[in-house]
BAPAMAR-35291 format. One record per atom (N, C-alpha, C): x, y, z. Coordinates in steps of 0.02 Angstrom, whole numbers, plus 32768, in hexadecimal, padded with zeros to 4 digits. Atoms other than C-alpha are relative to their C-alpha. Example, Ala and Ser with C-alpha at 12.3 -4.5 7.8 and 13.67 -1.06 7.14 Angstrom:
BEGIN
802D7FC58000
82677F1F8186
802D803C8000
7FD67FC57FFD
82AC7FCB8165
7FD980378025
END
This chain:
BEGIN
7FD6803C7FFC
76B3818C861E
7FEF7FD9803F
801C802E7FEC
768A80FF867B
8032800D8059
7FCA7FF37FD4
76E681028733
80207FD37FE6
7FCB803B7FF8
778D809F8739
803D8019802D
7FC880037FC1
77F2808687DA
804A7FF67FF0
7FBA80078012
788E80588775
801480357FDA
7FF37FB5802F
7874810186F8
802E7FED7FC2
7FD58012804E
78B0808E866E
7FC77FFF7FBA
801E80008043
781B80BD8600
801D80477FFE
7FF27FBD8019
784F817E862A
804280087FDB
7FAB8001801F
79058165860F
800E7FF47FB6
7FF17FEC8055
78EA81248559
7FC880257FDD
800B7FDF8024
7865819C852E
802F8046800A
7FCF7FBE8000
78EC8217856B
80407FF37FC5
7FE37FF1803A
796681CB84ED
7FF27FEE7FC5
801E7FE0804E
78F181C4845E
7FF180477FEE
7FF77FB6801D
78C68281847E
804D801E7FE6
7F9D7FF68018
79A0829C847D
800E7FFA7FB3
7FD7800B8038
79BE824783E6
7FDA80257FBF
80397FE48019
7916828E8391
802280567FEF
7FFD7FB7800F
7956834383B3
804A800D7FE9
7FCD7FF48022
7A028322837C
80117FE57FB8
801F7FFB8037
79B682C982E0
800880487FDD
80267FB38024
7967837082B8
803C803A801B
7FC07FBD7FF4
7A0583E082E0
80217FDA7FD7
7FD7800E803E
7A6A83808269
7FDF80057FC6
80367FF0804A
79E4838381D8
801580517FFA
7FF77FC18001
79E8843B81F8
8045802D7FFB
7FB87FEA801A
7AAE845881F5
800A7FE57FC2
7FFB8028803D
7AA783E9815F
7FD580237FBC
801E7FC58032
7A2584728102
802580438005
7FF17FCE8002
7A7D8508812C
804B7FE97FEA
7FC1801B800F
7B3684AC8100
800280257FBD
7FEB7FE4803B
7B8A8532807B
803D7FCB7FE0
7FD1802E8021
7C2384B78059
7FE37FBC7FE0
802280398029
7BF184307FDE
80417FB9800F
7FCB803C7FEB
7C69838F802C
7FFC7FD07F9E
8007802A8043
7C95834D7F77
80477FBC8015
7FCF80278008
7CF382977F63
7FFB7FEE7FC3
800780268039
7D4482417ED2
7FD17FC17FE5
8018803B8034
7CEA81CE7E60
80127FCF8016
7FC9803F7FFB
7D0B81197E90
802C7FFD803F
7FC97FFC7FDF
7D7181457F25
7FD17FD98041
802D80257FD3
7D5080E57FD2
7FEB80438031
802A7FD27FDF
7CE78151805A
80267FEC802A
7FFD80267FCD
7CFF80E680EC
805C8006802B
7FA57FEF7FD8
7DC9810C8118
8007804E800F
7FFB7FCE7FF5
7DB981C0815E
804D8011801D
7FD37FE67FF2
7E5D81D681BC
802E7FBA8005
7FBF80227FEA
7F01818A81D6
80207FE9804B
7FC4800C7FBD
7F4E81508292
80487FF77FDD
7FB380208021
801F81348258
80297FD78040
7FCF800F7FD6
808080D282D6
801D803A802B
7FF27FC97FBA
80BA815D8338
7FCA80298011
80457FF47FF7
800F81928354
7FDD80517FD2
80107FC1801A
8006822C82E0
7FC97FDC7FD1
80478008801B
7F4D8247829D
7FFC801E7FB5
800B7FD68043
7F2C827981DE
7FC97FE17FE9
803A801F804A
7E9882858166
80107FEA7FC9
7FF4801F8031
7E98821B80E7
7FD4800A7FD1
80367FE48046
7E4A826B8030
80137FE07FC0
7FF3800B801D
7E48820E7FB9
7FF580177FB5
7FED7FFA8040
7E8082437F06
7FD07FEE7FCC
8018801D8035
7E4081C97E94
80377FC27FF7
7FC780518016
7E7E810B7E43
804380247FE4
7FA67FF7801A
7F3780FA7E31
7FFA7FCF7FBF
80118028802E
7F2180B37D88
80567FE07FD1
7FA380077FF3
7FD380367D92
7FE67FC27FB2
800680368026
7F807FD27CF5
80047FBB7FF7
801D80557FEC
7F677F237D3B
7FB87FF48017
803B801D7FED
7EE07EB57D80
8009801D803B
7FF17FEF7FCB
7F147EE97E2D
7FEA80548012
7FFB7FBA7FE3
7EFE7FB27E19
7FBE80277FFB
80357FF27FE0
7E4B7FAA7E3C
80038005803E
7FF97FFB7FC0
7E867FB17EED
8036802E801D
7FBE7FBD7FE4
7F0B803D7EEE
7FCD80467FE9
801A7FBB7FED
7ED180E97F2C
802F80397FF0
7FD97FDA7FFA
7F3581857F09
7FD58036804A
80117FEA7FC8
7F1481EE7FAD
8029803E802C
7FDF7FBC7FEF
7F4E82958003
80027FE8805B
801280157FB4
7F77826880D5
800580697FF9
7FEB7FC27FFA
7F41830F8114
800C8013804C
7FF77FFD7FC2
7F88833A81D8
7FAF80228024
804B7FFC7FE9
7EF283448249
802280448051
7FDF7FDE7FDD
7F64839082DC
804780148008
7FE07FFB7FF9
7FED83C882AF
803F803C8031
7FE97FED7FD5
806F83F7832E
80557FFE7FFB
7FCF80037FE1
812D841B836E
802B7FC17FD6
7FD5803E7FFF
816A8367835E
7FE37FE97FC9
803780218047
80CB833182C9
800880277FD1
7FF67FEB8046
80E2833D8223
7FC680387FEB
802A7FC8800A
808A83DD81E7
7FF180017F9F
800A7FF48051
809683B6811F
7FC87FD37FDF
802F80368025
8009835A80BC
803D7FD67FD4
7FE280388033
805582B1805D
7FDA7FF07FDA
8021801F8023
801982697FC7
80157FB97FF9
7FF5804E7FFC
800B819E7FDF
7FD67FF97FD1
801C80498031
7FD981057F85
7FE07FE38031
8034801E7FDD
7F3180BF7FDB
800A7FB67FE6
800F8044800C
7F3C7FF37FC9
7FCC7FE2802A
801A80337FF0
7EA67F887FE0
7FFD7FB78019
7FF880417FF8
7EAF7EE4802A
7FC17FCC800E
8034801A7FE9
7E377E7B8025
80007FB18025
7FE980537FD9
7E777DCA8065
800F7FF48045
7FD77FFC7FDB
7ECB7E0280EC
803E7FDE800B
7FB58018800B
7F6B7DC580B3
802F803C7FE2
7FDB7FCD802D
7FF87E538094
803D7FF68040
7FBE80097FF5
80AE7E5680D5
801C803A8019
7FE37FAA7FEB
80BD7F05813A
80317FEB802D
7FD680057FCA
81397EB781B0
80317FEB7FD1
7FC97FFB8038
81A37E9D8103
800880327FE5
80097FBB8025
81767F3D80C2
802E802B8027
7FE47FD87FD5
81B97F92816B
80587FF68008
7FD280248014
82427F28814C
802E80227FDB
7FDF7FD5803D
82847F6C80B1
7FF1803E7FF3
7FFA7FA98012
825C801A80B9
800C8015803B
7FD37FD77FD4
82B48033816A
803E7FF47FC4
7FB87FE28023
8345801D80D5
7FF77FFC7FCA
80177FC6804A
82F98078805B
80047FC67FC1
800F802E804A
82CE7FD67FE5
7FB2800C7FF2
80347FF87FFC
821480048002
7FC4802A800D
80127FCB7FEC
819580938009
7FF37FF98046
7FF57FFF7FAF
817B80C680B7
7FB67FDD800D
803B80018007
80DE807E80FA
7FDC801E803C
80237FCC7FCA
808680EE8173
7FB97FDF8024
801780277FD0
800E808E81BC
7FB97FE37FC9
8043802F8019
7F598016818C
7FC4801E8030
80497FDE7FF6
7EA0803C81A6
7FD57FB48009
802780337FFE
7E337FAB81D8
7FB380198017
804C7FE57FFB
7D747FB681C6
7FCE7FB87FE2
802280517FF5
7D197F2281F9
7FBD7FEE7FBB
802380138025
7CCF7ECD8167
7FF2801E7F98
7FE27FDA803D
7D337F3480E5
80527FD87FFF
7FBA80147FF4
7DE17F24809D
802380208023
7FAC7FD07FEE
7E827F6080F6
801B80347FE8
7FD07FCE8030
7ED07FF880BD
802F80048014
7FA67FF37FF0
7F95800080B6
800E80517FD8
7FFE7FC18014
7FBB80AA80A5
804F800A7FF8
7FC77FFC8006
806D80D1806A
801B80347FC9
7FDC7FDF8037
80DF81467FF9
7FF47FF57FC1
800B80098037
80B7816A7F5A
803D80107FCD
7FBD7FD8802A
814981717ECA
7FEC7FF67FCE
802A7FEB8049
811381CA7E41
803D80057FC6
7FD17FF98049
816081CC7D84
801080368003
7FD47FD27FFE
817982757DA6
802380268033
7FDC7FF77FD0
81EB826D7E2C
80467FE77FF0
7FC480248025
827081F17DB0
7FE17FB6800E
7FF880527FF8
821981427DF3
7FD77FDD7FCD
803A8030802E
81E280CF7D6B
800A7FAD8018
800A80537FF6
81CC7FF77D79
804E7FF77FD7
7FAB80298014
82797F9F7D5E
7FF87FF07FB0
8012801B803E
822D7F447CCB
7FED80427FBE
80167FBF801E
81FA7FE17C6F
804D80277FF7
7FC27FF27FEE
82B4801F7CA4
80427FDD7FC3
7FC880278021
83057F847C62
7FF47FFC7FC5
801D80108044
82A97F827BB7
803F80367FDC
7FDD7FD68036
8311801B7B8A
803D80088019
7FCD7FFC7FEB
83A180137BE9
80377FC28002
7FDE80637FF3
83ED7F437BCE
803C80168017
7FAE80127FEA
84A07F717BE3
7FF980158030
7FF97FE17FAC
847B7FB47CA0
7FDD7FC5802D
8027802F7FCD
84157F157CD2
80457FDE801F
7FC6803C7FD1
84BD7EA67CFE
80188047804F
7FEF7FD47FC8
84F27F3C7D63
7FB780138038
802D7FF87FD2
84417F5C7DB7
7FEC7FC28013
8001805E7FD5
84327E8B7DE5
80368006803F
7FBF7FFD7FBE
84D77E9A7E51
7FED80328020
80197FCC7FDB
84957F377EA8
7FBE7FD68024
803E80167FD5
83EB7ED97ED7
800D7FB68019
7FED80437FCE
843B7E437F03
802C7FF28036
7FE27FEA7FD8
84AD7E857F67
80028026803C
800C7FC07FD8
844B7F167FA9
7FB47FD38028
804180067FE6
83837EE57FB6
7FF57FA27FF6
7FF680357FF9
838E7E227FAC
802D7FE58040
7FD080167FCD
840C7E1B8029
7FDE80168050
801C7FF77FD5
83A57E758095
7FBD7FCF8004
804D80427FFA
830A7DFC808A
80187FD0802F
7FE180557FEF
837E7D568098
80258026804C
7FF17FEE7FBE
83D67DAE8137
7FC38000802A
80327FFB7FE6
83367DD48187
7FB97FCD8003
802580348007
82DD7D318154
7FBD80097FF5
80417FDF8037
825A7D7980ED
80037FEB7FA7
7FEA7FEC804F
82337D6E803F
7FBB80317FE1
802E7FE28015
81C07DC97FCF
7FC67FD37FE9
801D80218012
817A7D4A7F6A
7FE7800B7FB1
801D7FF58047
815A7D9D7EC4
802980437FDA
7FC67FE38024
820B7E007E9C
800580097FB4
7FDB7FF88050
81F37E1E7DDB
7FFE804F8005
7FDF7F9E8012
82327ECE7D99
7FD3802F7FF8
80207FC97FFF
81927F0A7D86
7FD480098049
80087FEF7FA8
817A7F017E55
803680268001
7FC17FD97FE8
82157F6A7E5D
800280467FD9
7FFE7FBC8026
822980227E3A
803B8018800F
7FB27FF87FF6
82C080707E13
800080537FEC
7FE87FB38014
8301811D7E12
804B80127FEC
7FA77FE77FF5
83B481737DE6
7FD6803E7FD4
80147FC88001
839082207DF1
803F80387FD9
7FD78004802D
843882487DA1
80307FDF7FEB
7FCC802C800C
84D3820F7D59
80278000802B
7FCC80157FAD
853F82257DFD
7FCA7FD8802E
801C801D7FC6
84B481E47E6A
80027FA87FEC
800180427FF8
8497812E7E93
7FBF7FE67FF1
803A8033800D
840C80B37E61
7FCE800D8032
801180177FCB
838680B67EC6
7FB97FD37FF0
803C80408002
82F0802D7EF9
7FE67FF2800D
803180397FD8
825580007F30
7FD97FDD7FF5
803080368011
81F67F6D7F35
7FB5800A800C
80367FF47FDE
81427F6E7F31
7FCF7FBB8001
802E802C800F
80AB7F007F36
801D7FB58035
7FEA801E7FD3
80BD7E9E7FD5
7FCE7FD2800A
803E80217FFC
80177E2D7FC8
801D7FB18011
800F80527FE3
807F7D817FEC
803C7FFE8008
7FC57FFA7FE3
81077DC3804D
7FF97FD8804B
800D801C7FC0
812D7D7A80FB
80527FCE8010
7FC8803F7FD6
81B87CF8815E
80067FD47FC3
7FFA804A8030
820A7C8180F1
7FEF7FCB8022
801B80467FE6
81BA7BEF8105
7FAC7FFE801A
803680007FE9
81177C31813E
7FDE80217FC4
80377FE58034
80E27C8D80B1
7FDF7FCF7FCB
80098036801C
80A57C2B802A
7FD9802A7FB9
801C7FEB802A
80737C4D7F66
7FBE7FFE7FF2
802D80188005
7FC57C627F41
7FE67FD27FB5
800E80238032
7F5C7BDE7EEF
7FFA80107FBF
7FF37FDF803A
7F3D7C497E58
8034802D7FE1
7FC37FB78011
7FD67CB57DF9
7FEC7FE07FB1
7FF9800D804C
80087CB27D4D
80297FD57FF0
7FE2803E800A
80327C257D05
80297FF57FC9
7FDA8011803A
809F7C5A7C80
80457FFD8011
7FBE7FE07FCF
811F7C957D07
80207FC6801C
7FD980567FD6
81B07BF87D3A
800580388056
7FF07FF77FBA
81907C277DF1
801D7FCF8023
7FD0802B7FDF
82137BCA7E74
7FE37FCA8016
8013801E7FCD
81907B7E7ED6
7FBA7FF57FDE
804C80168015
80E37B1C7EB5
7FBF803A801F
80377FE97FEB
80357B6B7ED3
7FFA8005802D
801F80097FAE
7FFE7B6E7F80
803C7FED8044
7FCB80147FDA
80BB7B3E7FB6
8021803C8028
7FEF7FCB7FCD
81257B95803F
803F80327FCF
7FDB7FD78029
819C7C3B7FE9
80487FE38035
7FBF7FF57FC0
82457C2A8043
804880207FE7
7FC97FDC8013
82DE7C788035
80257FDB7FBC
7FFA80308030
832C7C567F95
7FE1800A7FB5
80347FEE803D
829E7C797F11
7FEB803B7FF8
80107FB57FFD
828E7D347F1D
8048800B7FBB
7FC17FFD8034
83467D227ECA
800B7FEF7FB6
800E8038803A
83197C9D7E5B
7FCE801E7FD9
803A7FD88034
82817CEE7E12
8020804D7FDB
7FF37FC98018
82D27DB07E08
80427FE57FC6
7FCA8014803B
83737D547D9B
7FEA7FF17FDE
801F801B8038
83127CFD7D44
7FD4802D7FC8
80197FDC8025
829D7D877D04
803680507FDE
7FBB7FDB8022
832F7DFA7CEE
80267FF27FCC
7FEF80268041
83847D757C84
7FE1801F7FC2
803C7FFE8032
82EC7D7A7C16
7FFE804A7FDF
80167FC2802F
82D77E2A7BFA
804780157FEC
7FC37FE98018
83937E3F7BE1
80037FEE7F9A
801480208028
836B7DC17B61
7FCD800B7FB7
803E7FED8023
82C27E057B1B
800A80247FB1
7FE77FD38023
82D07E4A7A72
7FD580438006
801C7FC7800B
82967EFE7A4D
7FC17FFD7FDF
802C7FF88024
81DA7F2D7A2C
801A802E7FD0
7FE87FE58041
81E07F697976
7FCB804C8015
END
């Protein structure tokens, strides 16, 4: 090697030999590796663990598609959080969540947190950001076999309980929005899941699908929806308090209304 008074040709042939011999020590743990690391089909790679707001660490494995039968549930994950250290004060149990994709960067977790500090909303445990990917919202999963099905699904077979479950959500989870100066933005029955686990217990409710949640007045509908739906508010206009109400009566009406598939 040539002299050099600064030793900045030795210094990076010293960390091309480094990386060279730890190259070749990973190749070599990677041939003798008896555990075969298997993932689902389809599932994302790239979200390995969880941070949650109070700083507890979990792996995040994902399952496989949550298949919720819309256009949308190409982007829902079913997913296992599994504790990475668990301790004393840290949760020591694996959860099974619902992985959401975002790809806009538009979603409503400061509405979400909202309504499920009073239990209108699964919990949401914290987001994953990975530069030049979508968002993941990681949150509670409520499964059909736990009692929770979609309102709409609910109300098809149940009509004489809708007048009584409207005054409960307009009273209970509407009231909490318009107090808190939030709205959802897309309140029909099949964003809402409902449980009654028996006949003494009480109703219960959460909303999901928070993609154009936010501040009344700041949120705003996007340019594309469905256009068969009388939504409150124009295309591209601001949501505001008011039309969360207006939309869930209105589609309640309707299915009270609906006749029976034969």
């Amino acid at each position: 090697m040539l002299p050099d008074h600064h030793r900045e040709r030795q210094n990076e042939l010293a960390r091309l030999l480094l990386a060279t011999r730890q190259a070749i020590a990973s190749i070599v743990d990677l041939t003798t590796q008896t555990e075969v690391i298997r993932m689902p089909h389809a599932t994302p790679r790239i979200y390995p663990t969880l941070t949650t707001s109070n700083g507890e660490i979990f792996d995040l494995r994902f399952v496989g598609r949550f298949h919720a039968g819309d256009i949308g549930a190409n982007l829902l994950f079913l997913a296992t959080m599994v504790p990475c250290n668990p301790t004393a004060t840290a949760s020591s149990e694996s959860k099974q969540v619902l992985v959401k994709l975002i790809t806009n960067g538009r979603y409503g977790d400061n509405v979400q947190c909202i309504l499920a500090e009073a239990e209108y909303a699964p919990t949401l445990y914290g987001s994953i950001e990975v530069p030049g990917a979508p968002t993941a919202y990681v949150m509670d999963y409520l499964p059909s076999d736990q009692g929770w099905q979609d309102l709409h699904v609910y109300g098809q077979k149940n009509k004489d309980e809708l007048s009584h479950i409207e005054s409960l959500l307009k009273d209970g989870l509407v009231k909490k929005l318009e107090d808190n100066g939030i709205v959802h933005g897309d309140l029909r029955p099949n964003n809402i899941r409902i449980r009654k686990l028996t006949e003494n217990t009480p109703f219960e409710f959460r909303v999901v699908d928070f993609d154009w949640s936010g501040k009344s007045g700041e949120a705003t509908y996007p340019l594309l929806r469905n256009v068969k739906i009388q939504w409150p508010g124009g295309a591209g206009e601001p949501i505001v308090i008011g039309h969360d109400w207006s939309l869930l009566h209105s589609c309640l009406k309707e299915l009270a209304s609906a006749t029976p598939r034969a």
